[in-house]
Each structure stands twice: as C-alpha cells, then as structure tokens.
N, C-alpha and C positions, 0 to 999 in steps of 0.2 A: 504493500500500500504506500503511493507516496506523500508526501509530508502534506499537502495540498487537500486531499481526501482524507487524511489523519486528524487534520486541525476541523475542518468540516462535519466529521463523524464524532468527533470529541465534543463540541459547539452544541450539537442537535441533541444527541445523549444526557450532554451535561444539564441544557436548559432544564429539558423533561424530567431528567429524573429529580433536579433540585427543587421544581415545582412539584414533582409528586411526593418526596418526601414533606413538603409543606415551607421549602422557602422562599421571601416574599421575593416577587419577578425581578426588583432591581439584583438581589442577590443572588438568585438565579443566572441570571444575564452576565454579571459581574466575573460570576466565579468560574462559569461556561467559559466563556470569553480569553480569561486571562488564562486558564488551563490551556486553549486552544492555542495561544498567541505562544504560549513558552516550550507546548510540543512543537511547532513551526521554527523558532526562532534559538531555541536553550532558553533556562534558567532566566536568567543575570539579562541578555535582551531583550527576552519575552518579558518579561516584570518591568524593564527599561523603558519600553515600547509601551505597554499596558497604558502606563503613567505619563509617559506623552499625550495620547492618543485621549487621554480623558481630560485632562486639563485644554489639549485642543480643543475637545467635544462642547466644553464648558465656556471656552476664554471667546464668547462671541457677542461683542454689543448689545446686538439685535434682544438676546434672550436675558438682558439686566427689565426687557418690558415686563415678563413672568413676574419676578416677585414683586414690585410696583402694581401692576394689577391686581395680582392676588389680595395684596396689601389693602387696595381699594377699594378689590368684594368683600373681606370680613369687616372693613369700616361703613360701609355701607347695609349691611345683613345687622350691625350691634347701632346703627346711628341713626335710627328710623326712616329710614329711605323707603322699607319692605312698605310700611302700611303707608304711604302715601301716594305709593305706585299701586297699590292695591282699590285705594279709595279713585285712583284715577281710575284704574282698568272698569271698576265698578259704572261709572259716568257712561262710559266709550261702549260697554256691553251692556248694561244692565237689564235692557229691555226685550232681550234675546232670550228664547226660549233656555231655559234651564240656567237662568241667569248668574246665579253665584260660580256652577262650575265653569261658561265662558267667564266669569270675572277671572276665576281662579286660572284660566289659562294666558288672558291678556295682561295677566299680573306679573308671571312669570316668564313674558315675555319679554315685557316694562324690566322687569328689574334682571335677567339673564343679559337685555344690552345694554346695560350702563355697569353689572358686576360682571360679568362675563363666565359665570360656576352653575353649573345646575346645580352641583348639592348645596349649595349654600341658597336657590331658588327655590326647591323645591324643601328645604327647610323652616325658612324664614316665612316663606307664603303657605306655606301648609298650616303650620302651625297656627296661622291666623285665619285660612276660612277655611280648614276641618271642623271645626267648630259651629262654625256660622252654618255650614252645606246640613249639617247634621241635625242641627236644628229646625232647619226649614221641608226635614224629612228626606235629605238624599240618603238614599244607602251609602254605607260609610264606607264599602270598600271599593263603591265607584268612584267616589267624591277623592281616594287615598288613590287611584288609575287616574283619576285626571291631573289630579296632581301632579304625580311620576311621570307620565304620558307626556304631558307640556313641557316640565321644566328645561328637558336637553334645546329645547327649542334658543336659548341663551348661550348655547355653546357655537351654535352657525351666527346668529345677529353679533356681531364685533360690539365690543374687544373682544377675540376668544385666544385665550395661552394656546389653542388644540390647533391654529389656523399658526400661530409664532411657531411653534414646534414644526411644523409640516413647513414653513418658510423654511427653517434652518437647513433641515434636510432632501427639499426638494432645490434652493434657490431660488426661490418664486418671491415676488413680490410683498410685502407683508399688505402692503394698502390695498393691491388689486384682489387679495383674499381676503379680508376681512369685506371688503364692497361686494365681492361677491358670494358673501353669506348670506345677506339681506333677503336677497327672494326668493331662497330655500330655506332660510331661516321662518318668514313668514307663512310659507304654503307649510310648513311643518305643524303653524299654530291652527291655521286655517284648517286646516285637515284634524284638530284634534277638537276642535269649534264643533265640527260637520260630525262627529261622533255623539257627542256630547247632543247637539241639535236632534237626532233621530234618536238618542234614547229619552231627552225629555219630552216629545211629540206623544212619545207613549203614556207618560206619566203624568197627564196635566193637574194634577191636584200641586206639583212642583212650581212656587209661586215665582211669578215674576220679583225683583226685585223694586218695591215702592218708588215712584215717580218723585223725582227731582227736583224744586224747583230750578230754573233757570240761574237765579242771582246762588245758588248752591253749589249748585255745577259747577259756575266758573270760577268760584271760592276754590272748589276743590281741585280742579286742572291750574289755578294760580298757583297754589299751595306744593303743586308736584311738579309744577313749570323749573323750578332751579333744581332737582333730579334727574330730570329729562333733557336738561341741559347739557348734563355733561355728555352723554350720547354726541350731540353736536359741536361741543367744544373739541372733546377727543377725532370724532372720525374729521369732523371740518379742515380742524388743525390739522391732522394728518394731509387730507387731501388738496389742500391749499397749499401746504407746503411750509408753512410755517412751524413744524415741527416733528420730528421724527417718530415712529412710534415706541419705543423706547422715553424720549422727551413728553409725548402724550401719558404713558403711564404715569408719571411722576408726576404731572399735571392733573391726573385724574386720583391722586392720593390727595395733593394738597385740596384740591376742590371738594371732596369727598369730607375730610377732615374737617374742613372750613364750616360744609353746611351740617353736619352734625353739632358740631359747638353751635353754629348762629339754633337748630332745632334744639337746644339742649338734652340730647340725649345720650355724650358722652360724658364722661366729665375726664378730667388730668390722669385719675386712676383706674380707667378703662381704659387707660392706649398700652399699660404692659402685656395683659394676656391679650389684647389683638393681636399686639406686635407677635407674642409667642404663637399664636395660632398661625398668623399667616407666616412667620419662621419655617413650622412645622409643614406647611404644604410646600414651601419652596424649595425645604432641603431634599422631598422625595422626587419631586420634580427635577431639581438640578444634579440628582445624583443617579436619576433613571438617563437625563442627555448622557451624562458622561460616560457612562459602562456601555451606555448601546454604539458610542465613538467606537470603543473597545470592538463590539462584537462586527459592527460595519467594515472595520479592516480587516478581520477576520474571515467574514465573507467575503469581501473582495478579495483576499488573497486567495480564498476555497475555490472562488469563481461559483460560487452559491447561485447570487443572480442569474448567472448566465445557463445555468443547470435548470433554474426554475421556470425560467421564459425556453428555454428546449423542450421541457417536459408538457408546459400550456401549445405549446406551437405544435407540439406531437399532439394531442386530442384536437386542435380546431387552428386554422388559423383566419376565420371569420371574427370582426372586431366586436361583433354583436355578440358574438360565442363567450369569447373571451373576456367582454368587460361584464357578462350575469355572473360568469366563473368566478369572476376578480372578487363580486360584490356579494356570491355565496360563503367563501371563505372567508371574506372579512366581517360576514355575521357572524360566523362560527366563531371566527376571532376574536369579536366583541363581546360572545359569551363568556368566556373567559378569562380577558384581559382587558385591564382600563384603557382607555384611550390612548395616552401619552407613551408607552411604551410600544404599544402598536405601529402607532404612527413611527416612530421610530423605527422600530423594527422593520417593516412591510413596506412604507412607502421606498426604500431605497430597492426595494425587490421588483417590486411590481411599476414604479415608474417608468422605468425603460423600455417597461414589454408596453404600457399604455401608449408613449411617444412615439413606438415604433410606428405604430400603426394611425398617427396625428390625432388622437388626443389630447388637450390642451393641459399642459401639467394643472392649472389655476384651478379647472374643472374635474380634475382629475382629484385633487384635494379637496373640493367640496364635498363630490362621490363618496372621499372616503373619509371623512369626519362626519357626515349624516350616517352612513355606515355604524360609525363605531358609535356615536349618539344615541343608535338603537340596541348597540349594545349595553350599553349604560343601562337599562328599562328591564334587561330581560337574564333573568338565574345565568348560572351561580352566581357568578361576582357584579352584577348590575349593582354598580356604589349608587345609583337615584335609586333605587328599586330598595335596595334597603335603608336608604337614610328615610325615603318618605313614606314606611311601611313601618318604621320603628317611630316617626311622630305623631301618625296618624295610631299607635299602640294596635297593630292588628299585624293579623300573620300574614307571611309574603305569599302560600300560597292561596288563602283566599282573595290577597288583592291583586294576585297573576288572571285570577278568573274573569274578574273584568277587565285585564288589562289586554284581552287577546283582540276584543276589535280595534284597539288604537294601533295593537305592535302589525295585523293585518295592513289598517291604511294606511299606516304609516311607512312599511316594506315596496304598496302601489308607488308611493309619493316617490320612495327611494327611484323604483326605478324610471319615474317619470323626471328628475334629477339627470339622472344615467342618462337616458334617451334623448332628453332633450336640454343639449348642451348649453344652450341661450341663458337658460333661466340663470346657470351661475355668468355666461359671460356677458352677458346681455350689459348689464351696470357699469363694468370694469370699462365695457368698450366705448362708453357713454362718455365718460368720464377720464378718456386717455388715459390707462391704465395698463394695457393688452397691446 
C-alpha cells in the first residue's frame, strides 16, 4: 500500500471509529488527521506540519467576523431584542390564519437576520410564544415543530458564520453569499407559513390574534425599528463598501451592546457570562476551522477529492444526477453532523465535481447550507431539534411527529433551490456581486 492510500485509509478509519467510540467530531477530525499526516510525512514532520497547517487554517481575517457575530447573537438573545422582534412579527402576521405560530415563525426570522444562530432563535422565541400558542389551545408539540421548523430559516438570511465558513473554504465572496441567502432564506419561512396555514384551516376554533389599533402598530414596528436596523447597517455597510464584513461584525456588537443598555436590559454585570458564552461557541468553532486545515491537506495529498468525483462520475455523469446525489448525502450528512464541520469537510470534496460541470460555486453554497439547515431539524444530532424540544419541556420524539410535514416541504423547497439557480443568484447579480 502506498503512503498516499495509507494516510487516506488511516483518515476515514480514524474519523469513524473516534466518533463511534463517542469522541466529539473536532477531536475526531483532529486526531484522524494528525495520525494521517505523520504516517505520510514521520513523527517530528507530521506533528510539524499538523501545527502549521492549523494555525494557517485559523490565521485568516475574514473569520475574526465569527466571534464578533457570535458575540452579537448572545447580546442580543440576553438584551431584549427577542421580544420586540416578536411583538413586530406579531403586527406583520397577526391576522393570518393560525396567527401566533406564523408570529412564531416571522419572529425567528426577525431575529435569525440580525443574530444570525438558530439555537439561540429558536430558544429565545420559543421560550416566549410556547407559552402564548398553548394557551390559545395549539397542540404543544406542533407549536414546539414550528418552532424548530422556522428557526434555521436565520442561518440562510445574513449575517450567517455557516455562509463565513463556506467563504473560507470555497473562496467565494462573503457579500455575494450572505445577499444571496435572502431569497432562500425567505421561501424557507414562507414554506413553513404554508404548513402552518393548512393545519390551522383545519382547526378554526385557533383564534386569530386580536386587532390592533393602528396608532399600536406603529408604536410597536417604532419600538423594533432600531433592531431591524442593524440588518441594514450591517448588510448596507457591507455592500456599499464602507466596511468589510469582518469590520461589520464589530459594528454589529457595539450596536447591539448600545441598544441593550439604551433598553435597559443589561446591566455592567451581565457582559461576563455573555462574554463567557459566546467565548464558549467560538472556541469550538475556531478549533473545528483549524483541525479540518489539518485533515484538507490530508486529503489533498490522499487525492480523496479526486477518488470521490471518479466514483460520482462512474454512477452518472448527468448534472441533474449528480447534484440530487450531492444533496442526498448531504442530508445524511446533516443527520449526523453540525453544520460547520461539514461544511468544512464536504465542501472542499464536492466543489470541484459541482464546477466541473458550471455550477456556480455562490449557488453551490447556498445548496448546501439549506442542506445542512435541514439537518439541524432532524435526529440524532439536530442541535435546533433538541434545544427547542428541551424548552418547549416535551420529548423529541413526539415533537419529530409533527415535525414531518415541514422537514417534507421543506426537502421540495430544497430542491426547488437546487433546480432553480436564480433564486440564490438572482440578488448577487443585481447588485454586482457575481
């Protein structure tokens, strides 16, 4: 066997068996990798290299916007941003059949594009109209599916770290991906609207939410007007040019920060355990880039890639064949594995078999962050599935039973994404981006 095929088969073994013994996928990945890299290289280079190869992975501008955003959503999720996005969404749907749970999805809509986390969306807003939905007699474990259903819907609408991460590793644009989240972002809400819509048709004793006055209304879209702003300060500034997105994040903490003190809902001695919380997702974030540095040279040296786009090209080499195949695997994938690691992983695989055949990389990363979005929703490791499944206090597999007609339309939607390329370039191309 030679050394090429050795580091390959050590890589694939090692992943697997680290995650079946039960260790978490960075250190899986990690320890796969580095094993791989020191039977290729020795000892003393292989660990030399390792240690390059991950501090390169890490030492890149672009991804200082990660914890600054991050930073952003837990100040935003503890600074009362959730309920004022909420009492907007309220205004905007309310008069919509099965109104609280379209609230509950335009809410997490609201607040997924200005904190850019479904778990921090689907915790923050659950927590606030499970309650409410229950009360007005929705079943509690559809009220806890729409929930879960909508919130990834924040992960496509920018700022999203899943869109920064796939920049790193494809080369793509970070503006022309995050603009081109927006109208897969929205037909993903829209599409859990239209669920929601045909199960309250059935149920009409499910009240509307009470009528508004007018002088209320605009009380309450004023009062959510400086949240919603930063949506527009961040993508604007980006796209005007006035500041990088990386410079945007840091923009998008101080503003964040700002309007929480002027709402007084933080006070001086709630900024250490923020600061500790959003610490805590950035170190697994930036320590998941660095190891998959590791395992990417890895592969490239195995010639993985090139094995993997032979083995797809031997079953089909119809573009329509090959990009259902792409986005069957990267559901399976998403069963299994959080987003960020995926993307990492996969996208350096399966990009070139896409390109080969003129796929747009830009569309090619929307594909597969909606992709993995849906994996987010759905067993084993779906992190929305169990964060909004443990606030809403109910067990995950009664709230999987309603969750099957969303993770259905939501799969249509997927491939109506896939087939109809527009929808992601359509923005970017507007907007000279592409």
């Amino acid at each position: 066997m030679d050394v090429a095929a050795l580091a390959a088969l050590i890589l694939v073994v090692g992943v697997f068996g680290f995650l079946l013994l039960g260790a978490p996928i960075s250190v899986a990945v990690g320890l796969s990798s580095a094993l791989a890299m020191v039977s290729a290289l020795g000892f003393e280079n292989g660990m030399l290299t390792s240690a390059q190869q991950m501090f390169r992975g890490i030492n890149n501008f672009s991804l200082l916007a990660i914890p600054f955003f991050v930073l952003a959503g837990v100040i935003m999720n503890n600074g009362g941003i959730a309920l004022r996005l909420i009492n907007a969404a309220k205004v905007l749907v309310g008069r919509m059949p099965g109104s609280l749970a379209q609230t509950n999805i335009a809410a997490n809509a609201l607040f997924g594009a200005v904190s850019g986390s479904a778990v921090a969306a689907v915790a923050a807003v659950g927590s606030t109209m499970g309650p409410l939905q229950a009360k007005e007699g929705y079943d509690k474990n559809f009220a806890a599916a729409t929930n879960i259903a909508s919130a990834p819907a924040g992960m496509l609408i920018p700022p999203s770290n899943l869109m920064i991460v796939y920049s790193l590793v494809s080369s793509t644009s970070i503006a022309a991906l995050f603009v081109a989240g927006y109208i897969p972002g929205i037909l993903w809400a829209v599409t859990c609207m239209v669920i929601v819509y045909l199960y309250a048709r059935k149920r009409p004793e499910l009240k509307i939410t009470e009528k508004i006055s007018m002088a209320v209304r605009a009380k309450i879209l004023v009062d959510a007007l400086p949240a919603l702003a930063l949506i527009v300060v961040v993508i604007g500034g980006i796209l005007l040019g006035y500041f990088t997105p990386t410079e945007a994040s840091c923009i998008a903490v101080v503003y964040s920060l700002v309007l929480s003190f002027i709402y007084r809902s933080i006070k001086i001695r709630d900024l250490r355990p923020i600061f500790l919380d959003s610490t805590r997702t950035t170190a697994i974030v930036m320590f998941l880039v660095g190891v998959s540095s590791i395992m990417g040279w890895v592969m490239s040296f195995a010639k993985i890639p090139a094995m993997v786009a032979d083995a797809m090209f031997g079953i089909s080499d119809n573009p329509t064949v090959l990009l259902l195949l792409i986005a069957v695997v990267m559901l399976i994938v998403g069963c299994f594995m959080d987003p960020t690691p995926a993307v990492l992983i996969f996208a350096p695989i399966f990009l070139p078999i896409v390109m080969s055949f003129g796929v747009d990389p830009i569309h090619f990363g929307i594909m597969m962050v909606f992709n993995l979005c849906i994996g987010t929703i759905t067993p084993p490791v779906g992190p929305v599935l169990f964060v909004g499944a443990k606030v809403a206090n109910l067990r995950i597999e009664d709230v999987i039973r309603k969750l099957v007609p969303f993770f259905i339309a939501l799969v249509i939607m997927l491939l109506v994404v896939i087939f109809v390329p527009q929808l992601s370039l359509w923005l970017p191309g507007v907007l000279g981006l592409t």
